[in-house]
C-alpha positions, 0 to 999 in steps of 0.5 A, spaced: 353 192 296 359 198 298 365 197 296 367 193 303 364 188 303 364 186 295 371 187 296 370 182 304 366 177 298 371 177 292 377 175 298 372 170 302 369 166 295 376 161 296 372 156 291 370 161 285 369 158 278 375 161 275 382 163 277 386 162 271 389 156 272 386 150 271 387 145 275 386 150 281 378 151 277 378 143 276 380 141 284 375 147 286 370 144 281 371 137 284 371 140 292 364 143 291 361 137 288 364 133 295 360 139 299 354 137 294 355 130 297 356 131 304 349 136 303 346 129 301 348 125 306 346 130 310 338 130 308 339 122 309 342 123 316 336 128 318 331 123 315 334 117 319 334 121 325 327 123 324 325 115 324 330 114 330 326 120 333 319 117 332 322 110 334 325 112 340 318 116 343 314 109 340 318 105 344 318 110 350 310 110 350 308 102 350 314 101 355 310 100 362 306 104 364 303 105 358 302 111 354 306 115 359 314 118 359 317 119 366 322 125 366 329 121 364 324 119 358 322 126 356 330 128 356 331 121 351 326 124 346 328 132 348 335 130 346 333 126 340 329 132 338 335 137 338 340 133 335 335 133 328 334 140 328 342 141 329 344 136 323 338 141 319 342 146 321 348 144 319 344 142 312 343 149 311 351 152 313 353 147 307 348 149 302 349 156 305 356 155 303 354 152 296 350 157 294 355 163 297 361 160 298 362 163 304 362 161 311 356 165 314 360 166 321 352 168 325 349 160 323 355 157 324 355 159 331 348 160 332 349 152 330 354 152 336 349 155 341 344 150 339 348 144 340 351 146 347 344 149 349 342 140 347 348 139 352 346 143 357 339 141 356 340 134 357 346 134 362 344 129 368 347 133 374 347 127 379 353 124 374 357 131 370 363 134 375 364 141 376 369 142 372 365 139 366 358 145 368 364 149 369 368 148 363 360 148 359 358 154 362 365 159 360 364 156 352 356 157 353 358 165 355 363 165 349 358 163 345 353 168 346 358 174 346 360 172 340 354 171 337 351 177 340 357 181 338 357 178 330 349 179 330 351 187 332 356 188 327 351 186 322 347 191 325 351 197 324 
């Protein structure tokens, strides 16, 4: 590591073990172990997202016809599918931020891009007005340019 970034991580570790002061270090203490929460809740969430998802495709197939998804059905367990694999992804930014403590801008928004591509996989087009496509289309291309930029930079 050069001497940059050891000087970007020293100003980005906001939550370090010791300030001097120790109130700051106990209340930094108490914050990381409300993140060490929430990285549980987070797992149960994700489990219990599995169970809905296996719910969800079960009562899809034995619905008649028998054994068979119509296409809005696909959609339900696609949407099902991808709001799992977001709340993994977000699991892996707070263990992230545990272990770094540092806000991984590239995953955070390689989170965002998931969770508007879900949208927009699941986006019923008889329904959404323009303005919504219009709107979800310009936060999708800024997405994409910001990742891309982060994920060049990171490159050089």
């Amino acid at each position: 590591m050069n001497e940059e970034e050891s000087q970007t991580v020293a100003v980005e570790k906001h939550l370090g073990a010791s300030n001097g002061d120790q109130l700051i270090t106990g209340l930094n203490t108490a914050i990381r172990q409300a993140i060490r929460v929430l990285a549980v809740l987070m797992v149960i969430v994700i489990f219990l997202s599995v169970a809905d998802v296996a719910f969800v495709l079960y009562e899809r197939l034995m619905a008649p016809p028998f054994l068979l998804l119509s296409l809005k059905d696909i959609f339900v367990v696609f949407a099902s599918f991808l709001a799992v694999l977001i709340a993994i992804e977000i699991f892996a930014n707070i263990t992230l931020y545990l272990r770094d403590d540092v806000i991984h801008v590239r995953l955070v928004i390689a989170t965002a891009l998931m969770a508007i591509a879900r949208k927009v996989i699941v986006l019923d087009f008889n329904t959404v007005e323009p303005e919504y496509l219009y709107g979800t289309g310009a936060v999708l291309l800024a997405l994409g340019v910001t990742y891309w930029l982060v994920a060049s930079r990171a490159r050089t």
